[in-house]
C-alpha positions in Angstrom: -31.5 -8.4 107.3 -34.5 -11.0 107.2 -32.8 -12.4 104.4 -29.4 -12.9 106.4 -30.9 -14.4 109.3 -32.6 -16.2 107.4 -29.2 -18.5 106.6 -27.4 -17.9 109.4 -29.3 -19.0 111.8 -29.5 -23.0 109.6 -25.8 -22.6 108.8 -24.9 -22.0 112.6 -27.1 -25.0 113.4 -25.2 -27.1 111.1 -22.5 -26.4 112.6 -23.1 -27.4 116.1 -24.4 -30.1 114.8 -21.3 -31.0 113.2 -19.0 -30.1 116.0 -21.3 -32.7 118.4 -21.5 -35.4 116.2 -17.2 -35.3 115.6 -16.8 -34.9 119.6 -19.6 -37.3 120.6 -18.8 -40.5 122.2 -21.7 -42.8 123.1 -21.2 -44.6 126.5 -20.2 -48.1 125.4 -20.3 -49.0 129.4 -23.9 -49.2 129.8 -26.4 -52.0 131.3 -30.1 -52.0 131.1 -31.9 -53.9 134.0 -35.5 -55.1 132.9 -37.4 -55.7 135.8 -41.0 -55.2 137.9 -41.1 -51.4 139.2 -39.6 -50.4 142.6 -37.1 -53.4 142.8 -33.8 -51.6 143.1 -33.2 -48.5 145.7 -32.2 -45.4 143.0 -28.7 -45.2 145.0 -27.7 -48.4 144.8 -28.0 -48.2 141.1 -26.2 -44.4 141.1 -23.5 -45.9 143.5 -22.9 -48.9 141.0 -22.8 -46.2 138.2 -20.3 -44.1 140.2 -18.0 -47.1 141.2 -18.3 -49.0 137.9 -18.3 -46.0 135.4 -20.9 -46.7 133.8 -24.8 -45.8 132.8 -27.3 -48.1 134.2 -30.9 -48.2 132.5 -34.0 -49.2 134.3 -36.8 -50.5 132.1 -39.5 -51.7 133.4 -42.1 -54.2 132.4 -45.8 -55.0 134.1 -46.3 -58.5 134.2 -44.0 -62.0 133.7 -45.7 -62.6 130.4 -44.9 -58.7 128.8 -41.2 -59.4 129.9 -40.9 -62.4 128.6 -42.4 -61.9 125.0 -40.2 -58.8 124.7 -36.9 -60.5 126.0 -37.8 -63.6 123.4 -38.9 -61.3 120.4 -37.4 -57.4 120.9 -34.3 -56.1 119.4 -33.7 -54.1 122.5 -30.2 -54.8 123.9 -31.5 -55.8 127.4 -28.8 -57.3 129.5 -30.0 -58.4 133.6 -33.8 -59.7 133.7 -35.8 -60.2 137.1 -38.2 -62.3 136.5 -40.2 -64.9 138.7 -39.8 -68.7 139.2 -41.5 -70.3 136.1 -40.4 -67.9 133.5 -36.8 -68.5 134.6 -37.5 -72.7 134.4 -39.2 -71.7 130.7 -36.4 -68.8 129.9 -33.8 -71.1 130.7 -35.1 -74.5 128.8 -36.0 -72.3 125.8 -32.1 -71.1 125.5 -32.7 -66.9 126.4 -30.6 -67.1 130.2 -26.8 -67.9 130.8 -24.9 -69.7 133.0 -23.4 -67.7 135.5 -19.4 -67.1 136.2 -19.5 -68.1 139.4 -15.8 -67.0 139.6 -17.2 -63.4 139.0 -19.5 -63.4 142.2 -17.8 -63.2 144.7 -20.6 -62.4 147.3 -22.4 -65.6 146.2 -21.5 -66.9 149.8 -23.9 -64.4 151.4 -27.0 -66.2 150.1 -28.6 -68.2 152.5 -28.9 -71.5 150.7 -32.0 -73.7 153.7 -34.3 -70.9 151.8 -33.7 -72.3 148.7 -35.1 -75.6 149.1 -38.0 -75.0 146.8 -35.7 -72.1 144.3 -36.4 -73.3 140.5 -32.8 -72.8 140.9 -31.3 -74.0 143.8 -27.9 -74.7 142.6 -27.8 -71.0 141.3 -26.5 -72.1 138.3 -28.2 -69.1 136.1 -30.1 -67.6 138.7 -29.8 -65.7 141.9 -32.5 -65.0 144.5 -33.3 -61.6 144.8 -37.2 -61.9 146.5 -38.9 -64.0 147.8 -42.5 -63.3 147.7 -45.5 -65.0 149.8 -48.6 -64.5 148.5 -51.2 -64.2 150.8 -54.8 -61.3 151.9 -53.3 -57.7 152.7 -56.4 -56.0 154.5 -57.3 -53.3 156.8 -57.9 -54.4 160.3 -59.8 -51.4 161.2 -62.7 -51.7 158.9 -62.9 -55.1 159.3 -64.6 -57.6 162.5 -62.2 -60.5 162.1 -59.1 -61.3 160.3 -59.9 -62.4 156.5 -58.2 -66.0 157.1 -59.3 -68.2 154.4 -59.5 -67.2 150.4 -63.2 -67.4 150.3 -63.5 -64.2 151.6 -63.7 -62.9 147.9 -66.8 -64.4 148.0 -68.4 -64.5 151.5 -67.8 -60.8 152.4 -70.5 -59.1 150.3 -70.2 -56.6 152.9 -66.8 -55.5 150.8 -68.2 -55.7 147.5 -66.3 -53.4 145.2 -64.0 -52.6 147.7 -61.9 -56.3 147.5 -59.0 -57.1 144.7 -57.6 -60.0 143.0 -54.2 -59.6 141.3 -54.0 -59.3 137.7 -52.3 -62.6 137.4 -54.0 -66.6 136.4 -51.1 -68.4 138.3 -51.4 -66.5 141.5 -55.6 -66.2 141.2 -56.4 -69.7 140.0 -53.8 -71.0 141.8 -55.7 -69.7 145.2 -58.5 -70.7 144.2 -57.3 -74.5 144.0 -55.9 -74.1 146.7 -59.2 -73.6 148.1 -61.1 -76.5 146.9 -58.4 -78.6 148.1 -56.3 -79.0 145.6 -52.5 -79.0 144.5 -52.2 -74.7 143.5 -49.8 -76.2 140.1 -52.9 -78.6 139.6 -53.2 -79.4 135.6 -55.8 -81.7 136.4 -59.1 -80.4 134.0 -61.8 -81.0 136.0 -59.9 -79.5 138.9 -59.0 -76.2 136.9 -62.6 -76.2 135.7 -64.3 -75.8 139.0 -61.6 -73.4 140.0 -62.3 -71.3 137.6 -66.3 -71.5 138.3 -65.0 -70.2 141.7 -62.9 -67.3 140.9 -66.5 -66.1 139.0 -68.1 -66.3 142.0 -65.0 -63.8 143.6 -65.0 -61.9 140.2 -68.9 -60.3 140.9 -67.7 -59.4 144.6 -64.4 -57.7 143.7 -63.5 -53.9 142.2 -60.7 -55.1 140.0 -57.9 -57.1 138.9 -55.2 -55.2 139.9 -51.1 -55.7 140.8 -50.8 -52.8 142.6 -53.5 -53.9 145.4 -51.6 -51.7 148.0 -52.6 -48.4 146.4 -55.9 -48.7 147.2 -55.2 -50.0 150.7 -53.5 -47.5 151.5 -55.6 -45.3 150.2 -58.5 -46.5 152.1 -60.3 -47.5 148.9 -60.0 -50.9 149.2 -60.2 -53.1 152.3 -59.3 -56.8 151.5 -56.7 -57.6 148.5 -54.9 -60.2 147.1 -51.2 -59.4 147.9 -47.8 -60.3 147.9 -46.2 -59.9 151.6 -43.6 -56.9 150.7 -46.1 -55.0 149.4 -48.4 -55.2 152.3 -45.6 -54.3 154.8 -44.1 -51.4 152.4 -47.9 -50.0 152.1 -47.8 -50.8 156.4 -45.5 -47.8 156.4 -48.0 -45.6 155.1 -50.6 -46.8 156.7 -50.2 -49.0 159.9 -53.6 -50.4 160.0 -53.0 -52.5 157.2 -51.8 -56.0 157.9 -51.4 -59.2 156.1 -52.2 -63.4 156.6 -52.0 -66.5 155.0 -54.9 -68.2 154.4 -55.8 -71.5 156.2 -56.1 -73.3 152.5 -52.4 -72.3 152.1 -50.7 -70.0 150.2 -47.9 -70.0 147.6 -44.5 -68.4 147.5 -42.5 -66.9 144.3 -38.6 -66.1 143.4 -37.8 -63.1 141.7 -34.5 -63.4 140.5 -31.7 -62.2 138.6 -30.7 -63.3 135.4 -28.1 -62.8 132.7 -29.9 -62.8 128.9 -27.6 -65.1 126.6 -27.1 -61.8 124.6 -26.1 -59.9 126.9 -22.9 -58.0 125.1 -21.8 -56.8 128.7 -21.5 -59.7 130.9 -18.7 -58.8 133.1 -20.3 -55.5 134.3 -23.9 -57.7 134.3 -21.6 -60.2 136.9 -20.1 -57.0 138.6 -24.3 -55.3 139.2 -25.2 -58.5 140.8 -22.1 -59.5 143.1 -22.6 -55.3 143.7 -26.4 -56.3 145.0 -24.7 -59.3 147.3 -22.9 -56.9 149.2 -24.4 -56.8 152.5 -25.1 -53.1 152.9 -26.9 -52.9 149.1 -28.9 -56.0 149.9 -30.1 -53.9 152.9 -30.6 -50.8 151.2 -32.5 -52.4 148.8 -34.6 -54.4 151.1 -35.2 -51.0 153.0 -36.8 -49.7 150.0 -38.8 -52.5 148.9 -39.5 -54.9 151.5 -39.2 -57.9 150.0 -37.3 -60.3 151.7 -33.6 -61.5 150.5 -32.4 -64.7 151.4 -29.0 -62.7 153.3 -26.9 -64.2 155.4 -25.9 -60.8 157.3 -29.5 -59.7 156.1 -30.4 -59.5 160.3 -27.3 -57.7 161.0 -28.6 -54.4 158.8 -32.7 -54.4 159.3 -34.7 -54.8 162.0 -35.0 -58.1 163.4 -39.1 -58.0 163.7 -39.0 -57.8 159.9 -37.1 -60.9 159.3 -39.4 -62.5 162.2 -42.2 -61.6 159.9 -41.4 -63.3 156.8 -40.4 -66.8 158.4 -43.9 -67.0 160.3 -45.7 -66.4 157.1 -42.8 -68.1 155.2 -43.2 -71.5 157.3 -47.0 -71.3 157.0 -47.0 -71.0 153.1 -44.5 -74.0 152.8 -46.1 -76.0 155.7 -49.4 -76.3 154.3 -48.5 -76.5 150.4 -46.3 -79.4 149.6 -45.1 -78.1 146.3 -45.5 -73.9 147.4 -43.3 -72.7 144.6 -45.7 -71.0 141.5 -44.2 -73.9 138.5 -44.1 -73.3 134.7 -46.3 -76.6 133.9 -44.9 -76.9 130.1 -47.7 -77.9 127.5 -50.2 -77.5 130.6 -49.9 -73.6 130.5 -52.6 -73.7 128.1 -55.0 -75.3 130.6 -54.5 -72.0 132.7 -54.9 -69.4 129.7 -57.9 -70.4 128.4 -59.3 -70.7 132.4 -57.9 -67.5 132.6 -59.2 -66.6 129.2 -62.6 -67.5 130.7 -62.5 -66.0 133.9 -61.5 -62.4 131.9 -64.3 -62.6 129.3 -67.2 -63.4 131.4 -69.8 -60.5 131.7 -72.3 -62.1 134.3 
């Protein structure tokens, strides 16, 4: 009986395993999306799968720089990449982004093109604007006596030490700090970047972390004063509505995530059909409902509450008023100037 069993059961096995590989049929119609976590709302992606028969697969990366050395290098068959404004300026000199069909987008007409004045793509010509971010302090008005206007809170409010972030990111941290000296935030200038840096170690013995995902410890009550992006801050506002966000007097900057096309892409018409399926009106407001970021919509207003959209363009015209180039820039040969700040800022023990 042992003895029986003991072939059956690997001959049965076989068998299944025969019958599933002669009846299965990998599903040619898939996409996979690459892009920051909480981007897209889960139905909009299951409605585009429903409609569009198809399999949509989220991956996700943590940073600009991780995306793009695994879209440049990786053998994974990524086809749509969000990515922010300098990588798309480097993706698409390098040769890694397509031109768009415009023919195949037929809710390209939505987009709100006066917002685009400072897009690293403001012809859309293999790009579309999905977020625009302003970066800016999140903090939590209750625990603190006055609001955190200016950037050198990180290193004036010893009161907060430990309980203060900077994001995990040398454009958006160095860039602040230049900002703060007086300088141009896309500065390549040495000397400039040099005492920037000196700065942002002065900030580094006063703050808890590097961190892009500030808003869990706001809301959490962990942290009081961050370095955020404006979405976050009013997603995490949700949760907790003493937390509340400005743009420092030095100025701020402001970043497009958008969508792009990878030149290998083996599935472009369905890639053309996900993102004329964001444009629709009632997905770019499902989607800004999840993640509060703000989309430049034209019937954006007529689907979310008006406040929100009031929101964005005080900050928005702050940002841009006080920064004559606001847009975070990829700076060709100069990125190197900014790594090995960066480099510095990260290896210091002091």
């Amino acid at each position: 009986m042992i003895k029986s069993a003991r072939w059956t059961i690997p001959f049965v096995i076989a068998c299944l395993l025969v019958h599933w590989i002669a009846t299965y049929k990998p599903n040619k119609n898939r996409l996979v999306l690459f892009g920051w976590p909480n981007c897209f709302s889960a139905d909009v992606l299951h409605d585009f799968e429903k409609e569009f028969h198809c399999e949509v697969v989220y991956s996700l990366f943590e940073n600009n720089e991780s995306m793009y050395a695994k879209t440049k290098n990786s053998i994974d068959d990524y086809d749509i990449v969000f990515c922010s404004s300098y990588f798309i300026e480097l993706m698409h000199e390098q040769g890694l982004i397509m031109q768009l069909n415009r023919s195949r987008l037929k809710n390209l007409s939505y987009i709100d093109e006066s917002y685009l004045e400072f897009s690293p793509d403001p012809a859309m010509t293999y790009s579309i604007p999905q977020i625009i971010g302003i970066l800016g302090i999140g903090f939590d008005e209750k625990k603190v006596s006055s609001v955190p206007d200016s950037w050198f809170v990180f290193s004036k409010w010893k009161q907060f030490k430990g309980r203060m972030t900077l994001l995990d990111d040398p454009k958006d941290v160095i860039g602040s700090a230049l900002l703060s000296l007086g300088y141009e935030h896309n500065s390549t200038n040495q000397d400039e970047l040099q005492q920037a840096g000196d700065l942002i170690l002065d900030w580094k013995r006063n703050i808890a972390t590097f961190s892009n995902e500030p808003y869990i410890g706001l809301e959490s009550g962990e942290f009081v004063v961050c370095q955020a992006y404006l979405g976050e801050i009013l997603k995490t506002k949700r949760v907790n509505n003493d937390i509340n966000f400005v743009v420092p007097k030095e100025g701020s900057s402001i970043t497009f995530d958008n969508l792009v096309i990878l030149k290998r892409c083996k599935k472009k018409n369905l890639a053309h059909a996900f993102i004329d399926f964001l444009l629709r009106p009632e997905n770019t407001a499902r989607n800004v409902e999840f993640h509060c970021g703000f989309v430049p919509h034209k019937k954006l207003g007529c689907y979310v509450d008006p406040k929100f959209i009031q929101t964005f363009n005080l900050h928005y015209s702050k940002s841009v008023g006080k920064n004559r180039h606001p847009t975070v820039s990829w700076l060709r040969e100069n990125e190197k100037f900014y790594l090995s700040t960066w480099e510095r800022i990260l290896s210091d023990i002091s």
